[in-house]
Every structure is written in structure tokens, then in C-alpha cells.
VEXDO-63169 format. One line per 5 residues: number of its first residue (from 1); their letters; for each residue x, y, z of C-alpha. Coordinates in nm, 2 decimals. Example, Ala and Ser with C-alpha at 12.3 -4.5 7.8 and 13.67 -1.06 7.14 Angstrom:
! VEXDO-63169
1> as> 1.23:-0.45:0.78; 1.37:-0.11:0.71
This chain:
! VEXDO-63169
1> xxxxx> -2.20:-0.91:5.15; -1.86:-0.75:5.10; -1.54:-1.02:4.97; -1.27:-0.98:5.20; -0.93:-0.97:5.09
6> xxxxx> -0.62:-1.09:5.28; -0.35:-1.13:5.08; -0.21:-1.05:4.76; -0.28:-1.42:4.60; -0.61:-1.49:4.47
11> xxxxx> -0.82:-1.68:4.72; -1.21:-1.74:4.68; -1.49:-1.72:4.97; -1.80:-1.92:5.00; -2.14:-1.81:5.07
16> xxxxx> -2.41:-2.04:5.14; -2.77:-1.91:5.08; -3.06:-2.02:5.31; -3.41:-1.93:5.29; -3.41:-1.96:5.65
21> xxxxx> -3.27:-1.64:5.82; -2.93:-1.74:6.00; -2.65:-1.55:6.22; -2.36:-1.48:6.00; -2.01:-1.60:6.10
26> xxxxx> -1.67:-1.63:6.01; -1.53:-1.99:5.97; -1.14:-2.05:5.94; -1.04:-2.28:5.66; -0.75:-2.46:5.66
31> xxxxx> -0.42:-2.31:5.55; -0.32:-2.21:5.23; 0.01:-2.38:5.12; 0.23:-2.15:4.93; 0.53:-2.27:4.70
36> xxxxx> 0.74:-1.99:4.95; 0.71:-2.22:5.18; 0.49:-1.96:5.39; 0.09:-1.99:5.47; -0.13:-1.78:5.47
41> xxxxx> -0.49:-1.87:5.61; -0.79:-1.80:5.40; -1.17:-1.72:5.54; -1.43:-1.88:5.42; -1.74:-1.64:5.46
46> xxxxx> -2.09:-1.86:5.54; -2.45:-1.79:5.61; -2.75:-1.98:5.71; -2.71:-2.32:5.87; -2.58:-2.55:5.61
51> xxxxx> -2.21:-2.61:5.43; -2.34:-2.74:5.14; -2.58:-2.88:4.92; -2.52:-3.14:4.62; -2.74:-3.09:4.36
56> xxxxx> -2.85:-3.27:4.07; -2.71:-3.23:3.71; -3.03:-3.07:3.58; -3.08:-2.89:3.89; -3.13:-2.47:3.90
61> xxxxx> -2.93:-2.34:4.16; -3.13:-2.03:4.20; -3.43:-2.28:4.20; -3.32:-2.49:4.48; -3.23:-2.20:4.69
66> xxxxx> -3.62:-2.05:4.64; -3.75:-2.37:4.72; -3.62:-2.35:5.11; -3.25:-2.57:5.08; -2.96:-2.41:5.10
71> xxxxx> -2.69:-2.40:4.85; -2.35:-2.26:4.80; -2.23:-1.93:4.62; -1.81:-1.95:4.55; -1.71:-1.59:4.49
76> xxxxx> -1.38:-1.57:4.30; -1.15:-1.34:4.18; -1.21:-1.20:3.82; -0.91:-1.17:3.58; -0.62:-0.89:3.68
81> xxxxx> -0.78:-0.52:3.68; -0.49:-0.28:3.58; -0.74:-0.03:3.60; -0.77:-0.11:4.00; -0.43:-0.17:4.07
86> xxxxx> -0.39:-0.50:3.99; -0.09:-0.61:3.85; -0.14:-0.85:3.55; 0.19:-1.10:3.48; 0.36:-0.99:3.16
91> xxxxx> 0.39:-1.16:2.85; 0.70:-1.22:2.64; 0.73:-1.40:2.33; 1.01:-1.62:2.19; 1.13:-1.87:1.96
96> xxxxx> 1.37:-2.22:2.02; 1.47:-2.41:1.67; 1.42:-2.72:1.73; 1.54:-2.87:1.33; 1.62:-2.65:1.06
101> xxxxx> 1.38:-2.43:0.94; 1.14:-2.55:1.21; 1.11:-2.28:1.49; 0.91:-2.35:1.76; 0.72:-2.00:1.88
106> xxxxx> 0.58:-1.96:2.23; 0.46:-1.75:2.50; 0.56:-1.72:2.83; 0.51:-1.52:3.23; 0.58:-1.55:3.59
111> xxxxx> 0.91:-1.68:3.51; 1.09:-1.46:3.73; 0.86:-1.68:4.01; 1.18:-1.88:4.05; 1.05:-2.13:4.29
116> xxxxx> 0.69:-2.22:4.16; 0.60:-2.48:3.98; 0.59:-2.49:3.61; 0.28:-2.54:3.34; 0.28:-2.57:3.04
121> xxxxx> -0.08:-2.46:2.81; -0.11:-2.69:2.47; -0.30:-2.56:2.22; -0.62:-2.67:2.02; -0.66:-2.69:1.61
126> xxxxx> -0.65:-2.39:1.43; -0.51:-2.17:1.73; -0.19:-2.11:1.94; -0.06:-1.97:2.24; -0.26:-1.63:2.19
131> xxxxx> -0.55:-1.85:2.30; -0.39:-1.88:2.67; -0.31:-1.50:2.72; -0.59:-1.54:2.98; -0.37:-1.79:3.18
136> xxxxx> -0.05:-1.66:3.11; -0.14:-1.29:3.27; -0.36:-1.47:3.58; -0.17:-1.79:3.64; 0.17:-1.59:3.59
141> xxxxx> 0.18:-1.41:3.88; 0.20:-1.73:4.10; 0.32:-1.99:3.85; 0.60:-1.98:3.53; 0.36:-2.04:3.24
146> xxxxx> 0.39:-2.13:2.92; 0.20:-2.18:2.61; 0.38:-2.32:2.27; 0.24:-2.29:1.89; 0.24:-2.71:1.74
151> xxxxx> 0.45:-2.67:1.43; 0.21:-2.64:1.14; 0.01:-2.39:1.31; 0.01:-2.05:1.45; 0.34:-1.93:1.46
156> xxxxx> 0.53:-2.22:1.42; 0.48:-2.28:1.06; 0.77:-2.34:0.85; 1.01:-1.99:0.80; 1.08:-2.14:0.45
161> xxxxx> 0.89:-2.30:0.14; 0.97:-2.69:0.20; 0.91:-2.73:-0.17; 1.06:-2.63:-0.49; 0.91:-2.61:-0.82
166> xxxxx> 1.10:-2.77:-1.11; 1.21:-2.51:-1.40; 0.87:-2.62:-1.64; 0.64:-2.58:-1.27; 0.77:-2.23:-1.18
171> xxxxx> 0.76:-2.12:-1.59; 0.40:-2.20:-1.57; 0.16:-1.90:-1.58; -0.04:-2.12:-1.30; 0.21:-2.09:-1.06
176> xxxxx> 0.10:-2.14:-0.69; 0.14:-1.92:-0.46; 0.15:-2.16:-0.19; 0.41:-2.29:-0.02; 0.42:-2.69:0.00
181> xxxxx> 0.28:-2.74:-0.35; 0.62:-2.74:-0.50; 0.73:-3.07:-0.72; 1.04:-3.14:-0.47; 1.09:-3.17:-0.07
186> xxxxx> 1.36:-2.94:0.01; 1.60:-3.21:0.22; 1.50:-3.04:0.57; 1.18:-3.14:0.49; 1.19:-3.48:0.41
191> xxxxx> 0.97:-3.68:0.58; 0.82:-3.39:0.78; 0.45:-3.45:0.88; 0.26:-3.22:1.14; 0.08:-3.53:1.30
196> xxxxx> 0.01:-3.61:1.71; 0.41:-3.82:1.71; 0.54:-3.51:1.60; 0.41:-3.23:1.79; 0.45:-3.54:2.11
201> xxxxx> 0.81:-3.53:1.99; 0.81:-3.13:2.04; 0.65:-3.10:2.35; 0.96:-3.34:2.47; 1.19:-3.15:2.38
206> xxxxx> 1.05:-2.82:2.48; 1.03:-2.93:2.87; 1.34:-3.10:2.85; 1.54:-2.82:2.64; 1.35:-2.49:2.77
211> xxxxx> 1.16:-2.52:3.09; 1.41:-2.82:3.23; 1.21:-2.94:3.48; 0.87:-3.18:3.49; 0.53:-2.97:3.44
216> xxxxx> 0.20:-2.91:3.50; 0.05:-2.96:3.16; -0.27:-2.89:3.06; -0.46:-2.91:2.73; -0.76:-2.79:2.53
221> xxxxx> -0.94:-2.96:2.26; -0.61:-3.13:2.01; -0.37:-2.99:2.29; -0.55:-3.22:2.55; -0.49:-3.53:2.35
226> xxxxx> -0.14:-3.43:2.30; -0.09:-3.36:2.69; -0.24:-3.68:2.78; -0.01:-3.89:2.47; 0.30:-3.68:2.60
231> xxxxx> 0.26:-3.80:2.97; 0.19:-4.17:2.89; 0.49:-4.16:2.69; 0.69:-3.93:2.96; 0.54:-3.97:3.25
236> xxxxx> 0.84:-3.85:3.50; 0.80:-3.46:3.29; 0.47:-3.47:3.44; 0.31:-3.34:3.78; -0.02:-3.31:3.63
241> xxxxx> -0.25:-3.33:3.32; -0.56:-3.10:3.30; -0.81:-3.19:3.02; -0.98:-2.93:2.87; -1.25:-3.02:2.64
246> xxxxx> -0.98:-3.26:2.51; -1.08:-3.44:2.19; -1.07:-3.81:2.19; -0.98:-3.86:1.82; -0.71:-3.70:1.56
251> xxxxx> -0.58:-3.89:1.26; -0.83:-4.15:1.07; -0.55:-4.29:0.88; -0.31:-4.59:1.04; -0.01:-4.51:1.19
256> xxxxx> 0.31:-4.65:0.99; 0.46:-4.80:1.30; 0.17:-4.95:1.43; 0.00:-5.08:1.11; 0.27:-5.07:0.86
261> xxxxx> 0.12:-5.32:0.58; -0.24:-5.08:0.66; -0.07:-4.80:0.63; 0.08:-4.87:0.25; -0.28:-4.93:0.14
266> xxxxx> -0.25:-4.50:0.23; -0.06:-4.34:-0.07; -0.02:-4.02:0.06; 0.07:-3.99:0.44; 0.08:-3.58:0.48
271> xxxxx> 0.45:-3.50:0.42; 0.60:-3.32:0.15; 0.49:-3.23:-0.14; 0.14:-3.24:-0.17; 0.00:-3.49:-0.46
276> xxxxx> -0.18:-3.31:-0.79; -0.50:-3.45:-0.63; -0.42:-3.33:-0.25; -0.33:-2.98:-0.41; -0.68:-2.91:-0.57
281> xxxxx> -0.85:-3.04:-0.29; -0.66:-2.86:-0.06; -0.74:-2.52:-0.24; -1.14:-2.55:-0.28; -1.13:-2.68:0.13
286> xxxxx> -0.86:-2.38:0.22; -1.06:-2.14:0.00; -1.39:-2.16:0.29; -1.26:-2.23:0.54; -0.97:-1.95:0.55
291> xxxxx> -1.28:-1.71:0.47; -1.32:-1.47:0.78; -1.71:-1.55:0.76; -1.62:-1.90:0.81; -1.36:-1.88:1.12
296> xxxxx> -1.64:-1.64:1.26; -1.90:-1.86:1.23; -1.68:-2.16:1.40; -1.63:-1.96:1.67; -1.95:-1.87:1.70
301> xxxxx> -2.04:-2.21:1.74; -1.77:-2.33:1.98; -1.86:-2.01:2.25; -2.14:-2.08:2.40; -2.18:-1.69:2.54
306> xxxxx> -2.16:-1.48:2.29; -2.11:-1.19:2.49; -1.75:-1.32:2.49; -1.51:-1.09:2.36; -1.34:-1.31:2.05
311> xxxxx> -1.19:-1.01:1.84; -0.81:-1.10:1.93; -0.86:-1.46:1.89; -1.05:-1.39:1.56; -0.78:-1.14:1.39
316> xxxxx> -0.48:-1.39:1.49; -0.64:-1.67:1.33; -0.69:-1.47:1.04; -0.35:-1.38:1.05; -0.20:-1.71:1.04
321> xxxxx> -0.42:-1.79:0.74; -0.25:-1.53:0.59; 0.08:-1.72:0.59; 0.22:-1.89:0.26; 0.26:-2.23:0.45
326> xxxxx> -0.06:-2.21:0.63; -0.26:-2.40:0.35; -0.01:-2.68:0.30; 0.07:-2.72:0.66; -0.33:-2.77:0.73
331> xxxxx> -0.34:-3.06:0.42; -0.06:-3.26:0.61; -0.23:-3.22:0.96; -0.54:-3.34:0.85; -0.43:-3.60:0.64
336> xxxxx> -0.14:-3.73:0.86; -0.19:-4.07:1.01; -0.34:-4.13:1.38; -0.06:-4.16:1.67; 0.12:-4.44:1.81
341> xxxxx> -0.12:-4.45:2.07; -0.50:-4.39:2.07; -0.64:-4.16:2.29; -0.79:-4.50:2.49; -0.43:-4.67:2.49
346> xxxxx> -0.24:-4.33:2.63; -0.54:-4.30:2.90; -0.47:-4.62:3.05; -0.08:-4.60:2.99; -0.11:-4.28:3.25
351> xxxxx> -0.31:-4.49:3.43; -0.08:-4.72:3.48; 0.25:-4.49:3.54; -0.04:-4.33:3.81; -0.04:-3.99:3.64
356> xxxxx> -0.24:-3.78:3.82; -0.53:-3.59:3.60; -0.79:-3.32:3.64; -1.08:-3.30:3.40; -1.23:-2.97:3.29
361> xxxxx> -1.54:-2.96:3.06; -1.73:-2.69:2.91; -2.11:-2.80:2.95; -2.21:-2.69:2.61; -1.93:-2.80:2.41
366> xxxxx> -2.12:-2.90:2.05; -1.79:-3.08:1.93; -1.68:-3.28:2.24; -1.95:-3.32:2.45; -1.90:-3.36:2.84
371> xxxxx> -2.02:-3.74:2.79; -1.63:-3.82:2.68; -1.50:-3.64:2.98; -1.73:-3.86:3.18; -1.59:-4.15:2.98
376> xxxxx> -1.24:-4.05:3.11; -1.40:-4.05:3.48; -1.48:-4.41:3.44; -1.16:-4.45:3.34; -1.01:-4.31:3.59
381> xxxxx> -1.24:-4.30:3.92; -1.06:-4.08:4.11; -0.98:-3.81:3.88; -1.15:-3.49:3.97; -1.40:-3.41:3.67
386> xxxxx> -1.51:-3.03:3.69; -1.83:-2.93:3.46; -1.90:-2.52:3.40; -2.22:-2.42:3.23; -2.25:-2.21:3.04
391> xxxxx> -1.91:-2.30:2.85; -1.86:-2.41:2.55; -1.55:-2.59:2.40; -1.30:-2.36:2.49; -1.37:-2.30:2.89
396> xxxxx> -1.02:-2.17:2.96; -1.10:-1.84:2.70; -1.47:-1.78:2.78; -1.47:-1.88:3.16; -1.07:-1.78:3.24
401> xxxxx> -1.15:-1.67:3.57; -1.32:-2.06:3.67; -1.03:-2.26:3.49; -0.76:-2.02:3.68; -0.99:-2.04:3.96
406> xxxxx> -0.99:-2.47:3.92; -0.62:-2.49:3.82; -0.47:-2.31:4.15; -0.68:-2.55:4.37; -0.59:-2.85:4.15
411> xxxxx> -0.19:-2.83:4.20; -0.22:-2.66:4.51; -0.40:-2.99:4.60; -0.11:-3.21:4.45; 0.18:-2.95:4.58
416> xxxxx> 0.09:-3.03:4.92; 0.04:-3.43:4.89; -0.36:-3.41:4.88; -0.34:-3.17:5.20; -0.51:-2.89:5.01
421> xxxxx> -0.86:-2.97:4.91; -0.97:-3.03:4.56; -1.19:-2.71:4.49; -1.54:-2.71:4.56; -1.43:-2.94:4.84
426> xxxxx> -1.35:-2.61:5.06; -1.59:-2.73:5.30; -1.41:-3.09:5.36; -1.74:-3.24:5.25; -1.68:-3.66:5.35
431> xxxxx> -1.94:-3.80:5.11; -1.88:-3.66:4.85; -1.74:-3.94:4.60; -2.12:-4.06:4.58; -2.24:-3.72:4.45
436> xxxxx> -2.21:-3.43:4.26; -2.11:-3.11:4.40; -2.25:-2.81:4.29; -2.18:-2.46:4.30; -2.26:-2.13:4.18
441> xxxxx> -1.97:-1.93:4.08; -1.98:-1.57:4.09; -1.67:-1.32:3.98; -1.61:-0.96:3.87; -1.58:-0.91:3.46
446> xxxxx> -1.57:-0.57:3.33; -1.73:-0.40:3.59; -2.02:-0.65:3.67; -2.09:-0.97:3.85; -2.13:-1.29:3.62
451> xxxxx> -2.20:-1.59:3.75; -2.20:-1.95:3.61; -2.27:-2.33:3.79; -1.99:-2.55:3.83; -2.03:-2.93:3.91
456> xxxxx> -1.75:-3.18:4.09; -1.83:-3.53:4.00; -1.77:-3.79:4.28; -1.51:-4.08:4.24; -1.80:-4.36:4.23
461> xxxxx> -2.02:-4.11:4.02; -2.12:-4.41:3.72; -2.08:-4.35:3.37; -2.39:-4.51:3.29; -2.58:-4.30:3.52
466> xxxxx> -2.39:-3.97:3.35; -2.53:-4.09:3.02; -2.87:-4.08:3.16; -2.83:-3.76:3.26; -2.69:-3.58:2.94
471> xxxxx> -2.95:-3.77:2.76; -3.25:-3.61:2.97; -3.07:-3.27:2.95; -3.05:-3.30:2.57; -3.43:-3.40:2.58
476> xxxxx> -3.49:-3.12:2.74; -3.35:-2.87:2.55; -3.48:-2.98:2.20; -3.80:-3.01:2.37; -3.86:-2.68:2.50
481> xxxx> -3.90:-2.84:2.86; -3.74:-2.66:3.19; -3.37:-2.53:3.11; -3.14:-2.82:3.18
């Protein structure tokens, strides 16, 4: 069964599969609202005499289909093929100071798409914007994209030492090489700490200051947290937050504002200069995990398919290892205290200021399982919660083509006021907040088809009854049963 292409923006058909031979046909689906203010219709390509079928968490899609019920095959585009033609949005790099010494590096495409809307990628520990160059090439050439560095990591760590080393310190014959484990804060540096209020602070003033308009924002792991603090604490710079594997916890120690008498108990609070004791741990800690071994084998365990190309995201994490800063600046992350707002508090502050979220989970994330994104759900009933196996923690680098795929439906569906159908709901199904949709998605990737399952989660899905489910899945796998 051929794809047929109508236009130039990247559309998806649907094929449903019957055991049970069936006339083809060609269904019209509703329009596709453009930002141009022009629609285009789409086709949505069916077989066999169903729309549909909702299947169960630890169902096989193939499975059900052999067993006489029909089910549903999404094809989407793949990434942009140069090769064929296809033109890929180009990337340009740049760099705002927000303070002194403090530059602020980040990515950007598609912002000659003077009318779209705007996003904005966040990024998660340890990475940067290089980890979004899958969105910012796809998602560019309908959207202005952009992805920033957090100061402290990739590269916006500091362009100077924020340290100096008193005359008998820099005599020594131990002299470190690192910068941060000076005796003195340079004045610019006073006070500096890479924690969630200050990287919150920057994403202010990078909407406000560079893209000047509210955004679509969207975070993965660290970044998703962040997204979510930034739009309870700004919700009118915010259309739309997507989740992304977003971790529920950063900073164990209290926050000075919100705890000040806890937070004295806390000697060292991440800014500048590291203490004697900080500084040796810091080294023996930096020492293994700066080892390339080490960041492979953390990849390794965050990609679930390890058929993934990683090589680019591997050598620019080595890079920024590399830097003089890099050492330092990961001490004060990790030790800097917890945010105004817990992830909890921020979660029901958007909830409030009725921010609208999306929810995005890799099925086989080891570090943040989908359980917590179903913990948002029940939260938040009516937020669309989107689950991809086989994806790890990082969906957006190892299944691009599903996130893009996800993300054009999602704020085409808030664009047009709810007009547009959430994806998966192509097929207008009416009762569908009681279930689980399920899907098999199928796109082109260096010259083959690959194909992965892709669940939407009902508005009166219950938690409890998610819980029930991950814990049979689990069971399953560490006991050899049927593949969950």
C-alpha cells in the first residue's frame, strides 16, 4: 500500500489491518489548519471494516491483528531525506550575554517562518541543544525552533575562571587545573549557582529578550522540570508545555528562600569557590564519570535501541567535559539547593493558571519510568499522555520522527482552539477518554521501515489502574513471560 503525498508539510495516513478481507477506500479527514492561514485537506487511507481498535497496555499489536480484530497502522513521515530531495531546515548557532561572563549559547531554524508559532527545546543533564538537532532540522521547516544550553552545561559554561588563586595557591606545585577551585569568587561570580531558579531565571529572559513572544516549550528529562517551573511561574510566555521523560526531582538540599533556617544547617550551597572538601570529592566523582567508557555506558543505558546512532551526541559530551569549567560547574549543579517550587507545587500552579500540557514518555525509560508521567495524568486528567515503546529516556533523539510526528498534532490541536484532533484521535474516536488508544507507528529511517507502538491514555484513564499495569509488565519481563 503506496503513502500518498499531497503537499509539501508532513502529514501521516492511517491503515487499519483486518483479517477479514475488506474493499479499500479513501476517507476525507478533516482539514488541516495551517499557521498561513490556508488548508489543505489530508487523506486518511483505511482498509477492512473498522476505524480503530483500543488495545490493552500489554497488548501485541501484531498479535491482536493475527487473532481476527482489526487494528490501526499510522504511517508517518521519517526525518528530512536530502538525499531524496527533501529539504532539511538549517541550523545556526548563536550566543546572548545575559550577565557578564555568562553567555547563553543556543541553536536555532525555521526562523525565517515569520508567522508560525514559536518553541522552544530545554535540555536534559549532561547535554545541550545538540541533543534537539533532530527537531530543529524537522520541526524548522514549519515552526521557529529553538533549543538553549542551561548555563553550567554544554556550551554555556562560564568564558572565564570565576575563581582566583591567592599568590601561596597558584605557587603551589599542586596547582589545579580546574577552573572554580580557586581560593576567591571573582565579583561576577558572587553568588552564582547553576540550580533550577537560575536556569528558570534564563529561560525568562531568553523568551522575553530573544524570541519576544509566548512559546511552545517543551522539555526532556531536567529540561522538562524546568519547562513546567518556568510556566507556573510565567504562565502568559506559555502556549504549551510538552514533557518529555521529565524528571520529577533535582536539588536534595532546601531552598534558601523557602527554608531559610534549613537551609543554614547546609554549609556549602553550590556557588563559588568550591570548599577543600567539595574540591577532592569533586575530582575522584569527575575523574569516572568524565571517562568516555562511563558517558558510553550511560547512554547505553538510557537508549533503549541500540541501533540508535549516538556518535554525535557522544563526542559533544565529551567535548564539554573537556572544558576547564566543566568540573566545577557539575559540583554546583549537583549540590545546589532544590527550587522554589517542587515539581508537585509548579504542576498544580499550571494547573491552576490552566496551562495547557502534553505528556510524552519513552516506555523503557530505566531513570524515570512512565508511572510518573501517569502520575502527572492524574494530575491533570485531561492532559494528553502519549507512551512510545520501544523508547527509552530520551524519545525525542531515538524516536525523532514520533515526537515531531506528536508535536505537530499537539499545537496544531491548540492553534486551532481543539479543532484539530489530538493525534491518534484522526479517526474522531468519541470514547475514547475511558481507554487507551493504540497504534502502530511505522516510518522510513535510512532506507527501511521501522516501526514502534504508541499508546494515548484517556482523560478518566486511573492512576491506580496504570500502576497495575506497569507492575504486571515489569513482572513480565523479569519473569521471562510473553513480551510486555
Amino acid at each position: 500500500m503506496e503513502i500518498i503525498s499531497l503537499n509539501v508539510v508532513p502529514q501521516c495516513s492511517v491503515v487499519t489491518w483486518s483479517s477479514k478481507l475488506a474493499t479499500k477506500r479513501l476517507v476525507p479527514n478533516r482539514s488541516s489548519l495551517l499557521f498561513s492561514g490556508v488548508k489543505k485537506s489530508r487523506l486518511v487511507i483505511r482498509s477492512g471494516n473498522s476505524d480503530g481498535y483500543v488495545v490493552g497496555e500489554n497488548d501485541d499489536l501484531g498479535r491482536i491483528a493475527r487473532r481476527g480484530e482489526s487494528t490501526s497502522k499510522v504511517l508517518i513521515p521519517g526525518l528530512p531525506d536530502e538525499s531524496n530531495g527533501e529539504i532539511a531546515a538549517r541550523i545556526s548557532h548563536s550566543h546572548c550575554e545575559w550577565k557578564p561572563k555568562l553567555r547563553v549559547h543556543y541553536e536555532k531554524a525555521g526562523c525565517d517562518n515569520l508567522d508560525a508559532p514559536a518553541v522552544l527545546f530545554l535540555p536534559g543533564f549532561g547535554v545541550g541543544s545538540f541533543h534537539y538537532e533532530k527537531q530543529l532540522t524537522d520541526l524548522g521547516r514549519d515552526y521557529r525552533v529553538w533549543a538553549i544550553d542551561f548555563l553550567g552545561q554544554g556550551l554555556s559554561l562560564p568564558t572565564e575562571d570565576p575563581t582566583t588563586m591567592t599568590e601561596e595557591t597558584s605557587s603551589s606545585e599542586d596547582k589545579e587545573p580546574f577552573w572554580g577551585f580557586g581560593d576567591k569568587t571573582e565579583p561576577w561570580a558572587d553568588q552564582l549557582v547553576f540550580s533550577l531558579d537560575l536556569w528558570r531565571d534564563q529561560v525568562q529572559y531568553f523568551v522575553e529578550e530573544v524570541i519576544g513572544e509566548p512559546v511552545y516549550i517543551a522539555g526532556n528529562s531536567l529540561g522538562g522540570y524546568v519547562a513546567l517551573y518556568f510556566a507556573a511561574t510565567h504562565p502568559h510566555l506559555v502556549k504549551g508545555v510538552t514533557l518529555l521523560n521529565a524528571t520529577p526531582f533535582w536539588g536534595f538540599f532546601p531552598n534558601p528562600v523557602r527554608s531559610p533556617k534549613l537551609a543554614r544547617l547546609f554549609p556549602w550551597p553550590g556557588a563559588f569557590p568550591l570548599p577543600e572538601r567539595v574540591k577532592k570529592i569533586t575530582e575522584l566523582v569527575w575523574q569516572k564519570i568524565s571517562d568516555p567508557e562511563s558517558i558510553a555506558e550511560i547512554l547505553k543505558q538510557v537508549y533503549t535501541d541500540h541501533s540508535t546512532n549516538v556518535d554525535k551526541v557522544f563526542s559533544r559530551i565529551v567535548e564539554v567535559t573537556q572544558h576547564p569549567a566543566a568540573a566545577a560547574s557539575f559540583a554546583s549543579i549537583m549540590l545546589a539547593p532544590g527550587g522554589e517550587l517542587s515539581f508537585s507545587e509548579a504542576l498544580s500552579r499550571c494547573k491552576e493558571n490552566n496551562v495547557q500540557i502534553c505528556l510524552m514518555y519513552g516506555r523503557e525509560d530505566p531513570w524515570v519510568r512512565p508511572l510518573w508521567g501517569k502520575k502527572i495524568k492524574k494530575e491533570i486528567p485531561n492532559a494528553p499522555y502519549y507512551e512510545i515503546s520501544p523508547a527509552g529516556h530520551c524519545p525525542h533523539d531515538e524516536v525523532p520522527e514520533v515526537v515531531n510526528y506528536l508535536m505537530r498534532g499537539w499545537i496544531k490541536h491548540l492553534e486551532s482552539g481543539g479543532f484539530e484532533a489530538l493525534p491518534l484521535l484522526e479517526d474522531t474516536e468519541e470514547d475514547w477518554e475511558e481507554s487507551r488508544i493504540g497504534r502502530e507507528i511505522e516510518f522510513p529511517r535510512d532506507g527501511w521501515k521501522k516501526a514502534v507502538n504508541l499508546w494515548l491514555y484517556g482523560s478518566n484513564y486511573t492512576y491506580w489502574r496504570g500502576v497495575r499495569e506497569s507492575f504486571r509488565s515489569s513482572f513480565i519481563r523479569v519473569f521471562g513471560g510473553k513480551s510486555a
